[in-house]
N, C-alpha and C positions, 0 to 999 in steps of 0.2 A: 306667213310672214307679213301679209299686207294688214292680217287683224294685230299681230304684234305691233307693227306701228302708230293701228290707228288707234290702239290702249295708249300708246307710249307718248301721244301727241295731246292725245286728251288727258291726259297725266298732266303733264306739261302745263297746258290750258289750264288745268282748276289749281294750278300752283301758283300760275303766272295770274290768276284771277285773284287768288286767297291773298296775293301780294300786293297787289295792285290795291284790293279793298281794305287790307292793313293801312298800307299807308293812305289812300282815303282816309279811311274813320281816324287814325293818330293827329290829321291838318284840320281834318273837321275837329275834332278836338284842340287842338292848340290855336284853332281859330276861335270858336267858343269861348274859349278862357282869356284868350287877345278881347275877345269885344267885352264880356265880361268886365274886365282888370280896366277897359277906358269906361266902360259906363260909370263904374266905380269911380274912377279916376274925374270923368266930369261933374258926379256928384260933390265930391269934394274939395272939389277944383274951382269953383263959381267964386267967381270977384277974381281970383291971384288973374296976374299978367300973363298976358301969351307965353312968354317965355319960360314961364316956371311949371306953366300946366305941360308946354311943350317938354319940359326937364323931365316933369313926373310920368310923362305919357312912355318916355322914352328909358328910364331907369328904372320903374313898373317893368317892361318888355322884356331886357337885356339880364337886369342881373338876378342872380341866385342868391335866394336870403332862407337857407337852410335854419337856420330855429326858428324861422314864422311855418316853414313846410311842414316839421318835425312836429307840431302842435297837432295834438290827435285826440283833442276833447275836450268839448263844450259842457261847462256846467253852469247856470245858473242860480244864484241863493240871494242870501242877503248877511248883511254886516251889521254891526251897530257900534258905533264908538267905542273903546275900552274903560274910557271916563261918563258913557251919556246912553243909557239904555235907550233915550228916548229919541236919540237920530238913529235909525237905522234907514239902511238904501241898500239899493239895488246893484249886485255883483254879478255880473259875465264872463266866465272865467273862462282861459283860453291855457289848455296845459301839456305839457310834454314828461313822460314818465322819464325821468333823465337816469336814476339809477332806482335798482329793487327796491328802496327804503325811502324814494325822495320822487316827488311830483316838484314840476317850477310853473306856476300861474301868470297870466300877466290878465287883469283886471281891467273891463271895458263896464261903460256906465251901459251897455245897451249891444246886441248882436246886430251889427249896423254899418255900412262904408264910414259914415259921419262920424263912427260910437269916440265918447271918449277917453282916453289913457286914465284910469284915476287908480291905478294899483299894482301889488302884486302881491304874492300868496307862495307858502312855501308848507308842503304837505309832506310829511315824515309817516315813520310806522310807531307804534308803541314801546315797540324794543329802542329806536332811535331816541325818542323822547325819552325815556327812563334812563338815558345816559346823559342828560342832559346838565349841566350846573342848576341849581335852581333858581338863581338870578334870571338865569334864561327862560326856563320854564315859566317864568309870569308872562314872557310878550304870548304865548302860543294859548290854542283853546280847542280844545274837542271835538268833533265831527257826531258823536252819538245821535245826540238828538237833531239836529237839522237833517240827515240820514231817515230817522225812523219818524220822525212827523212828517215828511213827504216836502219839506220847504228844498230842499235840496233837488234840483232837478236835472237831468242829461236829456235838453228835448231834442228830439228826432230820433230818439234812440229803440228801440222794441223795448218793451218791457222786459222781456224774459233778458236781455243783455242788460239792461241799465240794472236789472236787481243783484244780475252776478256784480258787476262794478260797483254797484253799493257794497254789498257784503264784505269787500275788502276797505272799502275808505268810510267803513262806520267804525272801525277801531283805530284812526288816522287822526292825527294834530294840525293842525294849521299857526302861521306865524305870517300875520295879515300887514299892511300899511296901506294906505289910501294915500296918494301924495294927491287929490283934487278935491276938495272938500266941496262938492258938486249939489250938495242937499242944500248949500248956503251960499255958492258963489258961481259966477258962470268966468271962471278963470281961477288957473291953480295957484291959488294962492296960500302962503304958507309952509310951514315945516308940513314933513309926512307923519299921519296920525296912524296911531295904533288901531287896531281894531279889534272886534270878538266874534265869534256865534251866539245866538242863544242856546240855551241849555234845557227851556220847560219848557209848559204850556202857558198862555197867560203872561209872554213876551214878548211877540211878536207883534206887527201893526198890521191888523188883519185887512186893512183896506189897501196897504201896498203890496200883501200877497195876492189880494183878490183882481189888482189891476193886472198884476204881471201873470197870475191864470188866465184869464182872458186875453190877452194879448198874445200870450204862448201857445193857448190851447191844451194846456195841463190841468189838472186836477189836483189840489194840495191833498185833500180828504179822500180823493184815490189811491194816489202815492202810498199815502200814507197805511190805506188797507193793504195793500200793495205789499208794504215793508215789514208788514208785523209781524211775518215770520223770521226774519233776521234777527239773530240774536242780539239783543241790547249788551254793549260791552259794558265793565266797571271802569269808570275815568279813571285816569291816573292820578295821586296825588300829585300837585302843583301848578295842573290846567285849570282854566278860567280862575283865574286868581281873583276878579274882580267879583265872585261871589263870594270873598269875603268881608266886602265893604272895603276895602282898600284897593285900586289898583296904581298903574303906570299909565305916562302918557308921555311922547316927544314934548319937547318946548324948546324956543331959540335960545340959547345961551352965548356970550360975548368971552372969550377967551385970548389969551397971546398967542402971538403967532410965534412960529419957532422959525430959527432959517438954521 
């Protein structure tokens, strides 16, 4: 009787311990990510007024912003005008797979507290696009090749997982806008512009790939050995339009207002 209890109390004990250091590690954890969310918060916070860092320290804390949580992947690439092969910049894409056929991006100049807002990005499947009007089909443009030249990157990712997640979004469209024209102004100014991928070799700006390997810690010419077993898909007729010497671009227009 006296060893049944003395099982039954130490039973007890590494319950009452296992519980104890749950909720431990759960406050050390919500503590981490409190000190975390204000270092964040004091980075981006310098110059505003007490009172509004105090706003941000404290609506950071309290509220639930489920579609920033709901974001489950980092990709970085790069863009180039849909009218100007010769600006291309730098894309941080932050995405949530919202349904089977449909990725939603939201485009940061940089993976960073500071980064700035300069976009967003809307990734479909090939069956989606093939249903497309083809009016529409000129804003969207291909994933093939920035996929299998290695410009297309998931850092932090294993290899062996970022190659499964390629092989599904090398046969994917994208339907780009950049509302910060950030390569020419340090303020968002402007209507939101269209954008593209490239599509070969021999268009990319190989010094703004080689800065952001370096800074990443990625290998473009790795990647890309990486990827070459992925089968290259056929583009769809109607993407990148703008390799037919003609494309689209937004522009402000003055219209009546209706009431």
């Amino acid at each position: 009787m006296g060893l049944t209890h003395g099982r039954s109390r130490s039973a007890r004990g590494r319950v009452l311990a296992g519980t104890v250091g749950a909720a431990a590690g759960a406050a050390a954890t919500a503590s981490l990510m409190l000190g975390r969310k204000a270092a964040t918060l004091s980075r981006t916070g310098k110059g505003h007024p007490l009172k509004h860092r105090a706003l941000d320290m404290a609506a950071g804390a309290m509220q639930t912003k489920y579609p920033l949580q709901a974001m489950s992947t980092y990709l970085n690439g790069f863009h180039m005008y849909a009218d100007d092969m010769g600006r291309q910049v730098e894309a941080s894409h932050f995405c949530i797979h919202l349904q089977h056929d449909l990725h939603q991006c939201v485009i940061f100049d940089r993976n960073a507290p500071d980064a700035r807002l300069i976009g967003i990005e809307y990734i479909i499947t090939r069956e989606r696009f093939d249903g497309l009007p083809d009016d529409e089909k000129r804003l969207w443009h291909s994933h093939h090749y920035e996929v299998k030249s290695g410009i297309l990157v998931a850092p932090g990712i294993p290899d062996m997982a970022e190659r499964a997640y390629f092989e599904d979004l090398v046969t994917t469209y994208g339907k780009t806008f950049h509302t910060w024209q950030y390569d020419r102004d340090d303020f968002p100014y402007g209507v939101p512009q269209l954008m593209m991928g490239l599509t070969e070799d021999g268009q990319a700006d190989e010094e703004l790939i080689h800065s952001r390997d370096r800074r990443l810690g990625v290998s473009t010419p790795g990647k890309r050995q990486d990827r070459a077993g992925i089968p290259m898909p056929e583009v769809a007729p109607g993407a990148n339009a703008w390799e037919s010497g003609r494309t689209v671009q937004t522009r402000l227009e003055e219209t009546a207002f209706r009431r």
